[in-house]
C-alpha positions in Angstrom: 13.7 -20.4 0.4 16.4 -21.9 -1.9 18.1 -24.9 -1.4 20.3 -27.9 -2.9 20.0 -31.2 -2.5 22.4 -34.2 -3.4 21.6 -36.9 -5.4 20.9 -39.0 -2.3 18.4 -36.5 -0.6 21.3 -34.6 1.6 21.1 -31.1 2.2 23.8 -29.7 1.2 23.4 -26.0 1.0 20.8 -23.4 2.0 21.1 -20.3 -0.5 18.5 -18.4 0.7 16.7 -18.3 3.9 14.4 -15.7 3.8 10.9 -14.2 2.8 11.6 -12.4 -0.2 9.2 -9.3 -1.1 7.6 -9.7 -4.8 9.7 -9.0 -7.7 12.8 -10.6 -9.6 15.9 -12.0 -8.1 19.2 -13.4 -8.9 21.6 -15.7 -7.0 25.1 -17.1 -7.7 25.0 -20.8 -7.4 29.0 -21.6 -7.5 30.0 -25.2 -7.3 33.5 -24.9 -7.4 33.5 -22.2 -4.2 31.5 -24.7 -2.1 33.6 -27.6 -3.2 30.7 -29.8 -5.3 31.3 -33.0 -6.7 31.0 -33.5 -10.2 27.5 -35.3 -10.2 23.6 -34.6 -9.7 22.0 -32.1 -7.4 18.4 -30.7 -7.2 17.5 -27.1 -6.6 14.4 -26.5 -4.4 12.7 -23.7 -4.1 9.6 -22.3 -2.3 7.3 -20.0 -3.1 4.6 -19.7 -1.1 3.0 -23.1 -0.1 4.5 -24.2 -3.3 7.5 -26.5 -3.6 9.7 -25.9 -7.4 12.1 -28.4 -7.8 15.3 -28.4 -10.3 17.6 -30.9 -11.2 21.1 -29.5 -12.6 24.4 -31.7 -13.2 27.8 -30.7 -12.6 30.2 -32.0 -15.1 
């Protein structure tokens, strides 16, 4: 599961809502389609029982 996060805690988006089989992946994260502030977000991911977090800033 991918998803983003504001700066507050808000989910904003969920990229991917699936169980993914093993191997390598790649997803289009487009701020400007989904109408993103300019400003601070976090990516989480999970993997597993494990939790990946991200931060990214969109200038």
């Amino acid at each position: 599961m991918i998803k983003v996060f504001d700066a507050t805690g808000r989910d904003i988006e969920t990229v991917v809502n699936s169980m993914q089989t093993v191997g390598e992946y790649h997803y289009k994260f487009d701020s400007q389609k989904n109408n993103y502030k300019v400003g601070t977000y976090i990516i989480q991911m999970m993997v597993n029982k494990s939790v990946y977090l991200k931060k990214i800033i969109i200038e």
